[in-house]
Each structure stands twice: as C-alpha cells, then as structure tokens.
C-alpha positions as semicolon CSV with decimal commas, in nm:
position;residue;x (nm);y (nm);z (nm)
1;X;1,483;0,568;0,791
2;X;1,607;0,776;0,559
3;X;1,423;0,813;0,203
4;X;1,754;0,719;0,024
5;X;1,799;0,427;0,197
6;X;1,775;0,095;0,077
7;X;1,615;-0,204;0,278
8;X;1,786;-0,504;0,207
9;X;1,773;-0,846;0,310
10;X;1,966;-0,998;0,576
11;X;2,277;-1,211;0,510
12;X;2,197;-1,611;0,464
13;X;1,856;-1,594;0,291
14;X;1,853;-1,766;-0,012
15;X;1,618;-1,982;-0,209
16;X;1,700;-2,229;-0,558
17;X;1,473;-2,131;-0,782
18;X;1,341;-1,810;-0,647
19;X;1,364;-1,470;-0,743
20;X;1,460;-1,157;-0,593
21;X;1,276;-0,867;-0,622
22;X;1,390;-0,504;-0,613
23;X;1,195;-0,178;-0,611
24;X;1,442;0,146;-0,696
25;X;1,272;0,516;-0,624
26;X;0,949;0,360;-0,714
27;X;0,652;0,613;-0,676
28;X;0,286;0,570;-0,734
29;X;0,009;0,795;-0,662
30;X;-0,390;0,859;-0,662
31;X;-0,440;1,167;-0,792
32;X;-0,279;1,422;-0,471
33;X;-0,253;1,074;-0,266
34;X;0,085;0,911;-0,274
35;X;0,086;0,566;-0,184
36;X;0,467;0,502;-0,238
37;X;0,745;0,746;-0,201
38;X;1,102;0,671;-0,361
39;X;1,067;0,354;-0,230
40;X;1,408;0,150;-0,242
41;X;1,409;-0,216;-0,148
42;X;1,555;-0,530;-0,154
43;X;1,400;-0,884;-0,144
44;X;1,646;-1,139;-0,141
45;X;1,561;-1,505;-0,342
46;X;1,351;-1,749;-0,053
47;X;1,327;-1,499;0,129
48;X;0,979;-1,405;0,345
49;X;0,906;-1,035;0,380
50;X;0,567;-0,953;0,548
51;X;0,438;-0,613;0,572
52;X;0,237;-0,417;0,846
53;X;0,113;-0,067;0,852
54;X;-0,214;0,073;0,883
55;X;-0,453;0,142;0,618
56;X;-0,408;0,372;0,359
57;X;0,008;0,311;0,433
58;X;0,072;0,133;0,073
59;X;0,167;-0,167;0,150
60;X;-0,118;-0,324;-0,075
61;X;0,007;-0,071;-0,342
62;X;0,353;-0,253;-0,313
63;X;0,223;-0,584;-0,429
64;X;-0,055;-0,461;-0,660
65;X;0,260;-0,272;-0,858
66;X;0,438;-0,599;-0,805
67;X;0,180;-0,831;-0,986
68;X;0,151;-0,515;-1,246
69;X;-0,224;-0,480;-1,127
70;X;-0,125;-0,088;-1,057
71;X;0,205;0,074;-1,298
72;X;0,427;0,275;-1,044
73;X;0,474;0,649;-1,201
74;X;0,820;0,567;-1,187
75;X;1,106;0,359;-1,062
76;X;1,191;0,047;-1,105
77;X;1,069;-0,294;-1,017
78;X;1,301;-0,628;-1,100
79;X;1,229;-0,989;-1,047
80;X;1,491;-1,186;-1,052
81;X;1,694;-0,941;-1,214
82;X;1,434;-0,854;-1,509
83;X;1,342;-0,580;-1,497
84;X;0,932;-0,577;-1,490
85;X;0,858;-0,239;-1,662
86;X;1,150;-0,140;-1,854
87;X;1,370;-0,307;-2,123
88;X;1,713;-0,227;-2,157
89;X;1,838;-0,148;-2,495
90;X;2,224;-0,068;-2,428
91;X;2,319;0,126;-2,146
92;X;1,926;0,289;-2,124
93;X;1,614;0,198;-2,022
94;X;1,297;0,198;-2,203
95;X;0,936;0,157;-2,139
96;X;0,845;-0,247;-2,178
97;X;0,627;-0,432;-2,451
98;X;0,321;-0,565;-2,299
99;X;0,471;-0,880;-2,405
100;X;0,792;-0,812;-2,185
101;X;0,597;-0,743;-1,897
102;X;0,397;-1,048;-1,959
103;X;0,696;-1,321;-1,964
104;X;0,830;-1,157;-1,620
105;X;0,493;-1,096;-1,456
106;X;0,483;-1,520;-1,537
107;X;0,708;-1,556;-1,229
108;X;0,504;-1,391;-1,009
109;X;0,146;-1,542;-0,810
110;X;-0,057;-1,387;-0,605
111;X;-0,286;-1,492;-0,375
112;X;-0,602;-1,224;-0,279
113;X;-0,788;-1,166;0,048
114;X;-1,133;-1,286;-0,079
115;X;-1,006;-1,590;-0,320
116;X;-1,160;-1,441;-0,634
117;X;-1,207;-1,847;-0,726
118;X;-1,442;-1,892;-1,032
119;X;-1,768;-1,991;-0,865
120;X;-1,900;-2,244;-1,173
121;X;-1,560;-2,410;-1,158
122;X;-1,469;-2,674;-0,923
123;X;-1,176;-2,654;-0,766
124;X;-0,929;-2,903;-0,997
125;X;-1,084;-2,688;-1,299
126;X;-0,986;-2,380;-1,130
127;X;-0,609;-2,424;-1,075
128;X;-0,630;-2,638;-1,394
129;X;-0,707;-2,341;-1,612
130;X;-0,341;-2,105;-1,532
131;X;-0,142;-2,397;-1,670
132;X;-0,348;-2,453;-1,956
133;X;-0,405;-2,134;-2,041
134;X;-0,059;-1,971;-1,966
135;X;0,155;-2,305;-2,034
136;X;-0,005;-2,438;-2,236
137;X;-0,076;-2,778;-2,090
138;X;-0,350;-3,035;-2,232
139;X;-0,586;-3,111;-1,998
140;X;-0,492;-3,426;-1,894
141;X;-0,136;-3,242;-1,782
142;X;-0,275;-2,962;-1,628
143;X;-0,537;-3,229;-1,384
144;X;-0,234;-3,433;-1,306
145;X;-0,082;-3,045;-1,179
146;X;-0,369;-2,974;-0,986
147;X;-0,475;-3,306;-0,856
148;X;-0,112;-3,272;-0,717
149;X;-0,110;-2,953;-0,559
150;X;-0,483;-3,022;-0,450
151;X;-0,272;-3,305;-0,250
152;X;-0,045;-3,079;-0,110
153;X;-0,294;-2,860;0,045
154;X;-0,451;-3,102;0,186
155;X;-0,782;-3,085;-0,046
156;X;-0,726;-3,381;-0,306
157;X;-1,089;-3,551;-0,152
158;X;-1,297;-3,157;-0,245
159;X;-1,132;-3,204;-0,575
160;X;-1,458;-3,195;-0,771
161;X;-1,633;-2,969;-0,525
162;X;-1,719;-2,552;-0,642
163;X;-1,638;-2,298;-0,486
164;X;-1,987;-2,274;-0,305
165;X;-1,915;-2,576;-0,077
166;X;-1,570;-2,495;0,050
167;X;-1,547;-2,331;0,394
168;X;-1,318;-2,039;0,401
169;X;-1,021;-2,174;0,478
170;X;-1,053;-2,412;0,208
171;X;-1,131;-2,148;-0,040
172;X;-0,846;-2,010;0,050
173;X;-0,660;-2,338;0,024
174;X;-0,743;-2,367;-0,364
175;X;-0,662;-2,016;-0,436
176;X;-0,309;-2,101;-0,322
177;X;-0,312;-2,399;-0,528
178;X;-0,384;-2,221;-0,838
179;X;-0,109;-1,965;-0,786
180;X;0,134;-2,271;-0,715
181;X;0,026;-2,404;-1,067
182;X;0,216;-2,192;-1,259
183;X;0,521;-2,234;-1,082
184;X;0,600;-1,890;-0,956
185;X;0,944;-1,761;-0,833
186;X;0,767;-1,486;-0,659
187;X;0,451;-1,549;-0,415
188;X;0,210;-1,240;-0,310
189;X;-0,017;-1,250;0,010
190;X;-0,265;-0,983;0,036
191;X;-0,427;-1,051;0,413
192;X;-0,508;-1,397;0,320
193;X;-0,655;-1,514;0,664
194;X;-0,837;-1,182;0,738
195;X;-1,126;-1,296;0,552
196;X;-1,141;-1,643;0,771
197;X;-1,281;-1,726;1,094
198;X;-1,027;-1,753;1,391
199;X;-1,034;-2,148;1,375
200;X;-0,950;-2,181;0,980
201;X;-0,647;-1,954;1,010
202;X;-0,433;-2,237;1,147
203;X;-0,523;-2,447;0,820
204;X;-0,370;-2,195;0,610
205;X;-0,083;-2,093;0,791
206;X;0,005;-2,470;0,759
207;X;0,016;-2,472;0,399
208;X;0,217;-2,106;0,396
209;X;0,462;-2,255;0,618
210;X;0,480;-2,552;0,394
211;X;0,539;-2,367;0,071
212;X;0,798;-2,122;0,299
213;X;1,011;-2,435;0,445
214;X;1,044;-2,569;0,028
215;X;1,255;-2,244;-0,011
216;X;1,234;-2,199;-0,336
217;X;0,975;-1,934;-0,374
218;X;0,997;-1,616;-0,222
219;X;0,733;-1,473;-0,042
220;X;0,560;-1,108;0,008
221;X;0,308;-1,066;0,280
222;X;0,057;-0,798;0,372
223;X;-0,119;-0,851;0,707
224;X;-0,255;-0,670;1,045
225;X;-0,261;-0,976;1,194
226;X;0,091;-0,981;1,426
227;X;0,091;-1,333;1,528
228;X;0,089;-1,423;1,162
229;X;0,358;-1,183;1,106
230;X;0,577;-1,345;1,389
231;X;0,508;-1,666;1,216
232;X;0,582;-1,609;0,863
233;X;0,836;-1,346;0,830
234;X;1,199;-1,388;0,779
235;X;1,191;-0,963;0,736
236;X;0,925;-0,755;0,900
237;X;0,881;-0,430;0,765
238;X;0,643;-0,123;0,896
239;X;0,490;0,053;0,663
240;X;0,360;0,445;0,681
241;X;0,287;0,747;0,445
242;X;0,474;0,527;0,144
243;X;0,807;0,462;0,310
244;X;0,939;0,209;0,506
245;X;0,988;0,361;0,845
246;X;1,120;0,076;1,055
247;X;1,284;-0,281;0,925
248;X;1,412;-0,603;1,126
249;X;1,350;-0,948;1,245
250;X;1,009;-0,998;1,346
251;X;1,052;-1,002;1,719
252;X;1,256;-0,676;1,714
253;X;1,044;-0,479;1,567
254;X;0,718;-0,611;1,747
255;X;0,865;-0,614;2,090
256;X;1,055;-0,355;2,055
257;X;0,995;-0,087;1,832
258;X;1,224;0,194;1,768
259;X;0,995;0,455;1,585
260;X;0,734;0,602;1,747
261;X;0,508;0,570;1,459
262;X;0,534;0,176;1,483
263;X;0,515;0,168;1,858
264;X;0,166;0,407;1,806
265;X;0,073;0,178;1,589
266;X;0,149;-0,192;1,742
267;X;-0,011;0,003;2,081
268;X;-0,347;0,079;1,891
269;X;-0,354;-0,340;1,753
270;X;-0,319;-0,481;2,053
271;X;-0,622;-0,271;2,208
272;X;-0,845;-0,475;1,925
C-alpha cells in the first residue's frame, strides 16, 4: 500500500449511535523511532477493525493517540466527525482547548491488557465512579448503571467482590463494564485476552461479541492472537514500520496474504 492511500471501510457497515473515526497523515514518534507514518484511515460507525502486527509496529500507538494517552506530532484524528485535537475556527484549524479534547475524548473507552481496576474498590464501585465522576450521576444512578452492565457481563452475583477475588477473565469482565458506563461511541481493545489463561478467553470473547452484535459502538482491536482476530473483525488490518501494509476481510488476509511482510509474519505465529 501506498503511503497516500487511505484505508477505508467496506460498504454496509454502519452502527446508530456510533462514531467514525478518521486518522489523516497522522505521525507520532519516540525520539528517532517512528511509530506512525502519514497514516490515513478510515473507521466507519459499528464498524470492528482489529489490528495485527508485530511488536514495535504501532498499532498500540494508534489507540493510545486515539484515547489521547499519546498526542500524534501531527495529523489529524476525528471521532465522529470532531475533530479530537484541533478546533476549527473558519476555514483553519487550530490546536484544541484541553476542554475540547475532553468533551470528544468522552466518546471514546478503552479497555487495557492488564485491567488497571482499582484494587480497594469492588467492582459496582469501580464502574460506578466514570459516571459519577464524568456525568455526573448520584450514586444511587450511577449503582443502578453498573448493577446493569454488571448484568450484562454476566457478573451481577461478584457485584460487591474487589478486584483481588476475580479470576482473570472476570477482571477483565468489569473493566469492560466500566468503559460501557460512560456510554462510548468509540470502544478500544488493547490485547485484552493476552493477559488470561486459554480457558477464560472464551468468557470474554462472549461479552465482545455481545457488545459487537448491539452495533452501536464501534470497535478498535489490537491483538496477536489470530483466532480472535477471525472472530471479531469486520476489517483486519496488518500493521508494520507505522503503515498499514495489507487491509481486508479477516479470512483474506489470514489465509491468504498478499505482502510478504504479512505472510513472514502470520508464518512466524503459527510456529508459537
């Protein structure tokens, strides 16, 4: 692929409610390390876009810059047509108010590889807290939101349970929860079953593929796992060196790649 080229989303996807999101020449870098070169694409609304590559490739960058947890060096990132870092005053753009970025950045969740649940909290308290604290939401409000999501992952009976005696899957169960409590157009998964043993990845995927079917949040996935991949993803895009080097449905591209890169690459995973 060219490093003009835009990756968009394939005709059909759509989700009420969700938000598209759209990177344009977005570059980031670590010191001489670039993570993301003039990265163009296009995330349609519902839509599920999960992202392989190996390490070091920036795929993590992409949703770190996303959930503004890293600023790109420049480009542009919109959600839902906002743009996330810039204003526009007229016909130009200028560099965001931290209070711009934080009203956008409120339609975005994102969901980490090791939970980062608050271990004196139980679980309602800890996807009770977003809606309070973000929202605004008495208590009594925000406990009726988590006692319902709780519900829908399957978790309402560890309600008043910490952190400490959850299994991993479970953990990981809550810490989708409390991302779903703020009502986000715009879902981030950074390797959320690598963390787990074999037997609690099922759990999880259950609740993904739950949240994916309601189709009106759309969804951005890192993972090295392909069999998740084939799962979840509308979109499957390789990642390498900051670009996007190869883009399609998930069985093209993992049974049969067209770039050498990916094929090295999907060669060296199944050997592990």
């Amino acid at each position: 692929m060219s490093e003009s080229k835009t990756v968009t989303a394939p005709e059909g996807v759509s989700g009420k409610g969700a938000a598209g999101v759209r990177f344009h020449g977005v570059n980031k870098a670590f010191g001489t390390n670039v993570v993301l070169r003039d990265l163009d694409l296009d995330v349609a609304p519902g839509e599920r876009v999960v992202i392989i590559g190996p390490s070091g490739s920036g795929k993590t960058t992409i949703l770190r810059v996303t959930m503004t947890l890293e600023r790109p060096d420049s480009g542009t990132v919109q959600i839902g047509g906002r743009h996330l870092y810039h204003e526009q005053h007229g016909d130009k753009l200028r560099p965001a108010r931290e209070k711009h970025i934080s009203e956008v950045r409120s339609d975005i969740g994102m969901v980490f590889q090791h939970f980062n649940l608050f271990p004196h909290m139980t679980a309602l308290e800890n996807i009770m807290l977003a809606p309070m604290k973000v929202h605004g939401k008495s208590r009594t409000e925000a406990s009726d939101v988590g006692m319902e999501l709780l519900n829908k992952v399957g978790l309402a009976h560890a309600a008043n349970q910490t952190p400490g005696q959850l299994s991993g899957g479970q953990k990981q169960r809550v810490a989708i929860a409390r991302s779903l409590a703020c009502e986000p157009r715009v879902m981030l998964f950074d390797e959320v079953t690598s963390a787990l043993d074999p037997e609690l990845v099922g759990e999880v995927l259950n609740v993904l593929r739950d949240i994916a079917q309601e189709g009106n949040t759309t969804m951005l996935l890192v993972t090295h796992e392909m069999a998740f991949a084939r799962e979840m993803a509308d979109r499957l895009l390789m990642f390498d060196n900051g670009q996007v080097i190869e883009s399609g449905r998930p069985a093209d591209v993992l049974d049969h790649p067209q770039n050498e890169r990916t094929q090295a690459f999907l060669g060296a995973v199944k050997q592990h």
